[in-house]
N, C-alpha and C positions, 0 to 999 in steps of 0.2 A: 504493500500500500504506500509504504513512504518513497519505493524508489519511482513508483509511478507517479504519486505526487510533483517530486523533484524534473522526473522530466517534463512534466507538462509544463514547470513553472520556469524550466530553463527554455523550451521551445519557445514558448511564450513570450518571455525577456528576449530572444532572439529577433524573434514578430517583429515585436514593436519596433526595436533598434533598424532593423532591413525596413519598414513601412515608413517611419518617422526621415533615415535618414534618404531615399529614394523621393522621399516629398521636399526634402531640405536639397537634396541639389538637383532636381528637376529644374532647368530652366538656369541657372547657377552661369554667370559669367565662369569664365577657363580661370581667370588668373586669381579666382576666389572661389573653387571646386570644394578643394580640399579642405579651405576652415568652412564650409557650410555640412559637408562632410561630418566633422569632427562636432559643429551644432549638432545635427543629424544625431550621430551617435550617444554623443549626451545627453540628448531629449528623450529620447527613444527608452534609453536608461532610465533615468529618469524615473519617466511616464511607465514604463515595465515595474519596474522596484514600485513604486505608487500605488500598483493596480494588486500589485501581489501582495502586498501589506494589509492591503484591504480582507482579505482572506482571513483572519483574525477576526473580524469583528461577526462573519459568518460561520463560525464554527459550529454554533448550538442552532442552527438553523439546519430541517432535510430536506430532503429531495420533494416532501408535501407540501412544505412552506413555498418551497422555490417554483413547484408548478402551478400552483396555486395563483402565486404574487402575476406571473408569466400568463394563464389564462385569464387574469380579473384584467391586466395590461391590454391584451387584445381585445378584451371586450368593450373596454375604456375608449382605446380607438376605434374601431365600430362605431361608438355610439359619438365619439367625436367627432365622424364623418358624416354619420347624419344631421348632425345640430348643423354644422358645415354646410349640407349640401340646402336644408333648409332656410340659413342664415342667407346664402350666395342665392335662394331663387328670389327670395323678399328684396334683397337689395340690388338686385336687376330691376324688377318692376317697380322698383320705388324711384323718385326725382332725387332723391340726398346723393351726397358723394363724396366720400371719406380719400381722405389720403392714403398712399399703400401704408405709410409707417402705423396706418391707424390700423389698418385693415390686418397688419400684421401681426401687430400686438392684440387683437382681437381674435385671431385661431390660434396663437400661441396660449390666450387665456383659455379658450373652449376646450384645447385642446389638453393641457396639465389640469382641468378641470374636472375631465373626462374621465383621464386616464386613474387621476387619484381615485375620482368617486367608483369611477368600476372595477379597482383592485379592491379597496375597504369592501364595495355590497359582497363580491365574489368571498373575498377570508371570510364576513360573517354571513352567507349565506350556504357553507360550504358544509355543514351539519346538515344542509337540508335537501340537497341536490343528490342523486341517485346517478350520476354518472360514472362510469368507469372508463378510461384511457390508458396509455401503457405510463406506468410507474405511479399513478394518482387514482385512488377510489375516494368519492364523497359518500360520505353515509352518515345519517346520525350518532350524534352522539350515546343518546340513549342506547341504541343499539348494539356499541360497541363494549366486548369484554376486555381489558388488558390481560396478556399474559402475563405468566409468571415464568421470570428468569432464576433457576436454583444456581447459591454461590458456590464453592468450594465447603464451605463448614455446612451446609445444607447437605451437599452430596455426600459426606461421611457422618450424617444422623439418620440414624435408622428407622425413625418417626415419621420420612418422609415415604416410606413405600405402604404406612398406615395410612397416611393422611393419601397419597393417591389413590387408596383401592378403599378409597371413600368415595370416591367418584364427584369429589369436590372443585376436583382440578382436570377433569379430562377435557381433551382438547385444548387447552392451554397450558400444560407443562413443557417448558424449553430446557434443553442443556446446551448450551456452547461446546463447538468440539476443542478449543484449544483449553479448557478445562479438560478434558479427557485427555488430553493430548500429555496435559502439567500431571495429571494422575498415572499413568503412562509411565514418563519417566520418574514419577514417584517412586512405582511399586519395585524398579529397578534401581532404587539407590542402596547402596551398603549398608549404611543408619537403619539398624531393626524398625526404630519407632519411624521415620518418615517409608519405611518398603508399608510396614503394616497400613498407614495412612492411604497410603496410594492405594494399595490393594481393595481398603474398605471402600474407598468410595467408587471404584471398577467394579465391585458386587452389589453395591446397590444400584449403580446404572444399571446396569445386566438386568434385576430384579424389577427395574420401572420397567424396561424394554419387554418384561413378562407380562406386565398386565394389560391385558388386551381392550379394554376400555379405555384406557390411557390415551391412546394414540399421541404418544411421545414426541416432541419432535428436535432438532439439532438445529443449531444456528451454524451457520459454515460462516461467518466475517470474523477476522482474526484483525490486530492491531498491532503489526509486530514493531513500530514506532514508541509503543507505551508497552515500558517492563512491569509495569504494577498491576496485579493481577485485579484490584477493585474497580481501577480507573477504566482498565480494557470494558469491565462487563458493566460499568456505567455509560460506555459510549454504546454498548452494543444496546444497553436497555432503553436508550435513547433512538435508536435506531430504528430498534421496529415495535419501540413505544411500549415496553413492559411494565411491571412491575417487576420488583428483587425479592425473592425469599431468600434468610440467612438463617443461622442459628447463630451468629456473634453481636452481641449487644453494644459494639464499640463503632456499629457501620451505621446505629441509627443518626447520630450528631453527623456524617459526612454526606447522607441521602438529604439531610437540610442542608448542606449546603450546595450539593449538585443537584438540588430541585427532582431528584426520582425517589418514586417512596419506596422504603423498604419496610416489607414484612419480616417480623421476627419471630420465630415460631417458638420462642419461648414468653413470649407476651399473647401469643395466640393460645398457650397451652396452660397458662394462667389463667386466661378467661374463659376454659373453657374447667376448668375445678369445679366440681359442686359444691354448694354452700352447706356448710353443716348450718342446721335448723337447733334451736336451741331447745335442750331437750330432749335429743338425741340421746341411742348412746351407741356405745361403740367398744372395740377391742383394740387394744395397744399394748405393743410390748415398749417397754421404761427400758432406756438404753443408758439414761448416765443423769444427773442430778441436775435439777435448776438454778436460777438464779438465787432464787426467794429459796427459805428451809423449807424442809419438806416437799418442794417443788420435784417434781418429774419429771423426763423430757422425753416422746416418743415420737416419733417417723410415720406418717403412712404410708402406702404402696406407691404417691406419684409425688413424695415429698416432702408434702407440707406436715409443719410441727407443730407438736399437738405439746401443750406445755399441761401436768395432771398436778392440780394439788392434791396432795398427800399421794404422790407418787414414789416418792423418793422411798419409800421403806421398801419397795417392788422391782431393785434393779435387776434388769435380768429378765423378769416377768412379765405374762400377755395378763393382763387385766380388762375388768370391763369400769369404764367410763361415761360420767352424763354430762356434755355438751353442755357449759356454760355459756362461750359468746363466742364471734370468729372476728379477727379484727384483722386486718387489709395494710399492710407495709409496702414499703415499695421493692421487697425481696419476694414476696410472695403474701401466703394467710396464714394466720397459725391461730389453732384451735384452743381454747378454752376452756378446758374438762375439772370436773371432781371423782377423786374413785367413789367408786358404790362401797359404804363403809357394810354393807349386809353381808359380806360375806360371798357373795357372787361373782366375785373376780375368777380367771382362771390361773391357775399360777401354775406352777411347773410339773405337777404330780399330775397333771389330766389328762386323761388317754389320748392319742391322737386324733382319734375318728370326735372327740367333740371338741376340741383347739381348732381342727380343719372347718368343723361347723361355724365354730366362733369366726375366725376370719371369714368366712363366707360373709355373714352379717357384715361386716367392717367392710369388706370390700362394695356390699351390694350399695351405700352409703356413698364411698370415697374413690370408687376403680374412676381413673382419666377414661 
């Protein structure tokens, strides 16, 4: 991409310098060729370096903006030519008689009048219009899904081949192949821990590419100009207009600054916790002591901490608990309990076949 880049913007720079400097000495007395010449050349320059700089301020603009602005253009002139050709049959059959300088600056108005008004109706009429052309479709907005682009830390969590055979995402699931490409030579590096990384996220691709509701798809645009593997799949999600699913929580503060939103599937898998109802109750094994005395502190199956007064005597121990309140942090929820002082806790001496029961209750409660 960058070396074609580079040659278009050197042919380009050539253009100008042969176009500018062929106008500069057309016509050129002999014994002053050569400094019209050497104008030539500097203008040319110049005006090339000028045109290409410009190219910078189009960066975050696509190819829908740009055919876009180019159709509402021509439509602009169109309707230029008619105010035009209207304007010129009035002022035949009329007695007045305007000077050209008037007349000139009169389709020069009609005319940048035109053109702005029919590029502006075209950009906000272009939600509404049902046409398709090669590299531009208008359709509504309503209408339109964003895909979702998966990042790297997405493609080695295993949550995500649950959440696609949920059928939440089909037909809009993306993977970039230069992601596969960076896992690739992952699963082939020396470093245990970066082979193991590469390899997980090659079996969970493999594992999307299984589910056939899916209908998975690849993005082929690579950016071999930009080493940073965030920046590449920000431009690509700009490109064919995605969404980002991640699982790293340090990508949401940079998606506000690059204007693409990113989903975080651990902010997705917080809101999707059931709320303990107070009152509840539940089973907990007390893993290690509280803050407060006597405080308890258990785990459930997707987490969240369950903090048990008068727990603390049960370390070790699945006990049963009643749901005092759930309070809402910015780490997650953690629950609220008292033990049942009756004596109905399950502690360590109880068969398996009713401990398996007990958890069954807790889970049916608290399973993600």
């Amino acid at each position: 991409m960058q070396i074609s880049l580079t040659f278009i913007r050197i042919l380009f720079l050539g253009l100008s310098i042969l176009f500018i400097t062929t106008y500069a000495t057309a016509g050129a007395p002999e014994e002053a060729y050569y400094h019209h010449m050497a104008i030539g050349v500097v203008a040319g320059f110049i005006f090339g370096c000028a045109i290409i700089s410009l190219d910078t301020l189009f960066k975050r603009f696509n190819l829908r903006a740009f055919n876009t602005a180019t159709i509402g253009l021509f439509f602009g002139y169109l309707m230029g030519e008619a105010i035009l050709l209207v304007f010129q049959t009035v002022y035949d059959a009329a007695l007045i008689r305007f000077s050209p300088q008037t007349l000139d600056l009169v389709r020069m108005g009609v005319f940048l009048f035109s053109t702005y008004l029919g590029m502006v109706m075209t950009a906000r009429a272009s939600d509404e219009l049902y046409v398709s052309i090669p590299f531009i479709k208008f359709k509504p907005n309503s209408q339109k899904k964003k895909d979702v682009l998966l990042d790297s830390s997405m493609l080695m969590d295993a949550r995500i081949i649950d959440l696609a055979s949920s059928g939440l995402l089909d037909n809009h699931l993306v993977i970039a192949r230069f992601l596969i490409k960076e896992f690739a030579e992952m699963a082939e590096s020396t470093d245990e821990n970066i082979r193991s990384k590469g390899r997980r996220g090659l079996d969970i691709i493999k594992k999307l590419e299984g589910i056939p509701s899916l209908e998975l798809r690849f993005a082929e645009a690579d950016f071999p100009d930009n080493k940073d593997g965030m920046s590449k799949l920000i431009r690509l999600a700009r490109l064919i207009e995605a969404n980002i699913m991640t699982a790293d929580s340090n990508r949401i503060q940079q998606s506000s600054v690059e204007g693409i939103r990113i989903v975080n599937i651990h902010t997705l898998s917080g809101a999707l916790k059931p709320l303990a109802q107070t009152g509840e109750f539940l089973n907990i094994k007390i893993q290690r002591y509280g803050k407060e005395p006597r405080q308890g502190v258990g785990y459930l199956d997707d987490g969240t901490m369950v903090v048990v007064n008068g727990g603390a005597e049960y370390i070790g121990e699945v006990i049963r608990a009643q749901v005092l309140s759930v309070k809402h942090t910015s780490s997650g929820r953690m629950v609220f309990c008292n033990v049942i002082e009756d004596g109905s806790f399950c502690d360590s001496i109880l068969s398996p076949t009713s401990l398996e029961a007990e958890s069954a209750v807790a889970k049916t409660y608290f399973a993600l």
